[in-house]
N, C-alpha and C positions, 0 to 999 in steps of 0.2 A: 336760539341757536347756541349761544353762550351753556345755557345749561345742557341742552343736549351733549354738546361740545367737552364739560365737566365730566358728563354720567360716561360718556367711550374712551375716556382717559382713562378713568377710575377702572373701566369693564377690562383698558387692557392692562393695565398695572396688576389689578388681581391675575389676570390669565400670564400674565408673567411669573408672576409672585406663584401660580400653581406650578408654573412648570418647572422650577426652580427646587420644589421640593426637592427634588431627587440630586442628590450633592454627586459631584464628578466621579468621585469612587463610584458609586451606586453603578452611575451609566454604565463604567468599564465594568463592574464588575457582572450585569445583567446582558452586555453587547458579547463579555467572553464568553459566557455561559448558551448561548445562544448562539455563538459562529467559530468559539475558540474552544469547544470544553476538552479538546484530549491532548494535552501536550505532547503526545506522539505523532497527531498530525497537522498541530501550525504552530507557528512558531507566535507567543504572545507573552509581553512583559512591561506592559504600561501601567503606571500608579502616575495619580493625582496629587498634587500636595497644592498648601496653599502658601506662598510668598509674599507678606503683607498683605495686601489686600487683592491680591491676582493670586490664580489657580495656571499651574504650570503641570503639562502633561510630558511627562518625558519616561524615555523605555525603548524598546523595539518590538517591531510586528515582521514579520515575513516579507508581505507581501502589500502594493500599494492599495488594492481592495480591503485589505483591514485599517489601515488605516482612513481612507477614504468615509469607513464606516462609522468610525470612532465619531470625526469630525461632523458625519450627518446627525452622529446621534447625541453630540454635546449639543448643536446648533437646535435641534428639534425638542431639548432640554431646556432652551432658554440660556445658553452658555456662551459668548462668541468675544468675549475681552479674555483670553487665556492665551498663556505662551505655550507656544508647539516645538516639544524637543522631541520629538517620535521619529527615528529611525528607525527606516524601512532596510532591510539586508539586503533584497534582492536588487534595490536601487544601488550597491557597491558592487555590483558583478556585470562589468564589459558585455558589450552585445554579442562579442564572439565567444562570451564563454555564460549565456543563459542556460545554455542546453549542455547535454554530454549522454553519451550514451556507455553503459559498460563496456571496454576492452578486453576484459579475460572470462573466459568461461563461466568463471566463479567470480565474483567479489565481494568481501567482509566490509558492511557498514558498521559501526559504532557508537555507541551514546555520546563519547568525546572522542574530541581529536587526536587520537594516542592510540599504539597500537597494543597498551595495555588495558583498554578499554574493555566494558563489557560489549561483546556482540549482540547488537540491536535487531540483522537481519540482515540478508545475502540477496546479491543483485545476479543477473545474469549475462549473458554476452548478447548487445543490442536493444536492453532493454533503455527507455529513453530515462531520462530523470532531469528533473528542473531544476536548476544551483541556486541557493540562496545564500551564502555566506561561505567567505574564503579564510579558512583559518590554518597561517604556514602551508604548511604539503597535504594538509586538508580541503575537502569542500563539503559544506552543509547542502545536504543534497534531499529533494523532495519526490517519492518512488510514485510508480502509478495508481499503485494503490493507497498514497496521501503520506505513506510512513517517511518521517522525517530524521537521518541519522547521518552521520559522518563517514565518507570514506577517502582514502588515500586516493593524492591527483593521479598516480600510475595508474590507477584504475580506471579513469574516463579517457575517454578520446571528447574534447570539445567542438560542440557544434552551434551554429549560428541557427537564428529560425528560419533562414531559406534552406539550409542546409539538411534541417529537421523537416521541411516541406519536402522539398527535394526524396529524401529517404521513404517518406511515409508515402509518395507516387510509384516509388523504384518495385522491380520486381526481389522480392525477399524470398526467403527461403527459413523454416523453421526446424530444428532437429526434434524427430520424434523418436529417435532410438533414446532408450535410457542414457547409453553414451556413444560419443563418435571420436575420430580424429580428421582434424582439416591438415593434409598433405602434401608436400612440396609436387608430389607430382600423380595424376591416376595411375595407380595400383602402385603406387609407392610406399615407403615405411617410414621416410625423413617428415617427422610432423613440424609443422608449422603452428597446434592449438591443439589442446586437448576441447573438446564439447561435452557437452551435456544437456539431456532436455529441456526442449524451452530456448536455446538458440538462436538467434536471429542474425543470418548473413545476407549480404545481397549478391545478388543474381550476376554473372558477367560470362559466363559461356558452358559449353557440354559439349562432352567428348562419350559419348556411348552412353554407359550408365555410371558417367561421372559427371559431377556437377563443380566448375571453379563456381567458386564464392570468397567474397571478401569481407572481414572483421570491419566492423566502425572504424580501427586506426588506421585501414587499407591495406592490412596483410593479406597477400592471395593466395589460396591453396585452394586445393581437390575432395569432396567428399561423395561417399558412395552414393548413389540418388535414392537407394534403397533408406537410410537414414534418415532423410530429411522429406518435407514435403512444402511444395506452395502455400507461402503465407494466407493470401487473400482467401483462396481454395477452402486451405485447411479450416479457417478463423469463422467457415460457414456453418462449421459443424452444429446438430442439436443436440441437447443435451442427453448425457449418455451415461447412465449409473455403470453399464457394462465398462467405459473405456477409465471412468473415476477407480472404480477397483479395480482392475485391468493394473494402471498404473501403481497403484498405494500394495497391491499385490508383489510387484514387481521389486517392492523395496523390505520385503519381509527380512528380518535379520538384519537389518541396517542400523549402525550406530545411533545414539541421542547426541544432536550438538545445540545445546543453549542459542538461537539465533539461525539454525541450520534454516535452508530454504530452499536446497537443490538433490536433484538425484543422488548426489552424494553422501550427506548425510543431513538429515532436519532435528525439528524438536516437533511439539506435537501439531502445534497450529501449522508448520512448514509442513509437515506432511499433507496435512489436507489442503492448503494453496498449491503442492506439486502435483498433486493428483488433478484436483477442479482445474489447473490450466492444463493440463493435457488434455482437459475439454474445453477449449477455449475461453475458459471464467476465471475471473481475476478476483478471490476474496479480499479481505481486509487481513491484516498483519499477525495479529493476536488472537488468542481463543476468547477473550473475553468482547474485543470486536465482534469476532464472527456472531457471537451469543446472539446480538442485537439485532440480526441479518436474518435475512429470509422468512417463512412460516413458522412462526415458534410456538413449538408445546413445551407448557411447562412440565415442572416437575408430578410424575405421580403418573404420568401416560403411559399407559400399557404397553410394554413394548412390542407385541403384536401388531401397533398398530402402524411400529417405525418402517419404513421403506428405504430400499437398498441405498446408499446417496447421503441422507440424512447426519447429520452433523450429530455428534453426544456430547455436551458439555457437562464435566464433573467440576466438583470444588468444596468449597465451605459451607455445608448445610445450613449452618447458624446465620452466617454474611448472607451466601448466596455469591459470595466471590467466585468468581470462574477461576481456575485455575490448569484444566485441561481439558482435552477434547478429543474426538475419536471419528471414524467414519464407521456406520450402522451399513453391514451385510445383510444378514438375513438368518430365522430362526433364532434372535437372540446374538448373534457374533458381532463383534464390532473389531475395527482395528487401530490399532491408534500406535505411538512412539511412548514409548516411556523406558530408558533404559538400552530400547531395538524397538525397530518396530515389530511386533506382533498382535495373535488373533485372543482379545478376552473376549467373555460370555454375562450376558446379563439374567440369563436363564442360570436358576439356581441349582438344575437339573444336571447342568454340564459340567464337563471335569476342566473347563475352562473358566468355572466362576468360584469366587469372585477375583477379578484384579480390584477395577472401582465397583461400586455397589449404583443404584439407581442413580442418573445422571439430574443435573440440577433444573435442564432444561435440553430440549433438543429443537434444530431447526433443520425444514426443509428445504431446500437451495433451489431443487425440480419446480417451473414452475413461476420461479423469483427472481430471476436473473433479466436484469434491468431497474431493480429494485434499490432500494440504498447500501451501500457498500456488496452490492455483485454486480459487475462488470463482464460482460460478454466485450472479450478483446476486440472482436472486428466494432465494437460502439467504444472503443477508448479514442478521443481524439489525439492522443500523443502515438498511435499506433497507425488509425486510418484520418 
């Protein structure tokens, strides 16, 4: 027994001693790569170091799910004598203020907290968003589509998760005109909000072919019912290359804004997120996300073979770095932002080529929508 007893000591000192190999860097650095790799969408900054003879994990993570993860995967390493300094952000933000939803038609997110910041990306009116970090008249705020940026407190109306229950039962209303105004009264001219597509008011009465609705902050006014249409309804829609171009159509000649993401004005990736959610799909943030998404043909595909919908991604031939992106018409036409939006041609034939030359890759969205980073709004659970 004694020897038996000797030989499962030794068997777990080694199976210790294996698991050990991998030193606490290592963990973090394989657990980020694996659950954290885009600092665009979590928030992740823990290093390892060693203190005499203890290992001290100190940083911050977003959310308690990463951290939670960290700790199963020190423990599963063989690691459980180490001090834990990991701050969690979203563990400093009040239960009445987890949630918030956009207040103004528009609103400017930012890489920092300053309104001389670069623009990160543009929220909308009613769109929900998670708070992770409160910095002055700042909130670190996390969007449905995962992008993670800063916006000014005027801009949310805060809500508690009954509150976010509550809403996502309510009867909603969405603006499908390009743009609208919410009115002090029907057939009135005194606005109470300028809109823009993409909208989200709730429901509180009609008077003919006028619908009251009210903002996230509780402001009430009147919009034409011609404008808007039911959420639940609308959000059943399939997918529709016609209403994709339809929309990205609608914005021809419209300015370039670094960050843009609304009918008002975008940059190249916000155009194609404003068009795909006037189909009810919610892409990812960036053109270099979108890349990753959907059916992807690489480079060298004929483009006879692309169909109307279809994403173009151009960039650094040599990298392969995405750097923009377009939505594929038909015969060759595509349309994209760059400068305005307009119609180039990838057919060498047409007096519309070249803007870009061969794209690095393109993906089809038709098809893919449930897929990773394409969101069919009615399956967002911050939505239904």
């Amino acid at each position: 027994m004694k020897i038996k007893s000797l030989i499962l000591a030794f068997a777990l000192a080694l199976t210790s001693l294996a698991a050990m190999a991998i030193t606490p860097d290592e963990v973090l650095t394989d657990l980020k790569q694996r659950i954290a790799p885009d600092k665009r969408t979590a928030i992740w900054d823990v290093k390892a170091s060693k203190q005499g003879s203890k290992w001290v994990l100190e940083g911050s993570v977003g959310t308690q799910a990463q951290k939670k993860a960290i700790l199963a995967a020190m423990l599963k390493n063989g690691y459980s004598g180490y001090t834990d300094k990991i701050t969690v952000l979203e563990d400093g933000i009040p239960a009445s203020r987890k949630w918030a939803q956009v207040k103004l038609s528009i609103a400017t997110l930012r890489t920092e907290p300053r309104h001389a910041a670069e623009i990160a990306t543009q929220g909308i009116m009613g769109a929900p968003v998670k708070v992770l970090q409160k910095a002055d008249d700042w909130y670190r705020v996390q969007m449905a589509d995962d992008y993670i940026a800063y916006v000014p407190e005027s801009s949310l109306s805060f809500k508690t998760e009954a509150q976010m229950k509550a809403w996502r039962k309510a009867k909603r209303y969405i603006v499908t005109a390009y743009d609208s105004r919410l009115v002090t009264e029907a057939h009135g001219d005194m606005t109470v909000s300028d809109l823009v597509m993409g909208n989200i008011l709730e429901y509180k009465s009609a008077q003919g072919n006028w619908l009251k609705l009210a903002t996230p902050d509780g402001r009430v006014g009147w919009v034409d019912a011609a404008d808007v249409a039911e959420l639940s309804q609308w959000s059943q829609q399939q997918f529709s290359a016609a209403q994709i171009e339809k929309t990205a159509r609608r914005m021809m000649g419209s300015g370039y804004l670094w960050g843009g993401t609304t009918t008002k004005v975008t940059d190249c990736s916000g155009l194609t997120k404003v068009s795909y959610l006037s189909n009810g799909i919610i892409l990812q943030r960036d053109a270099s996300q979108q890349a990753l998404t959907g059916k992807i043909m690489k480079r060298g595909t004929d483009w006879h073979q692309y169909e109307t919908g279809d994403l173009l991604f151009f960039g650094n031939e040599k990298t392969g770095r995405v750097t923009h992106v377009g939505i594929y018409l038909r015969d060759g036409n595509y349309i994209h932002c760059s400068g305005q939006v307009k119609i180039n041609s990838l057919d060498p034939k047409s007096s519309q080529y070249p803007y870009l030359y061969s794209p690095l890759s393109a993906s089809r969205i038709k098809g893919m929508v449930g897929t990773k980073g394409i969101t069919a709004l009615r399956k967002h659970p911050w939505y239904f």
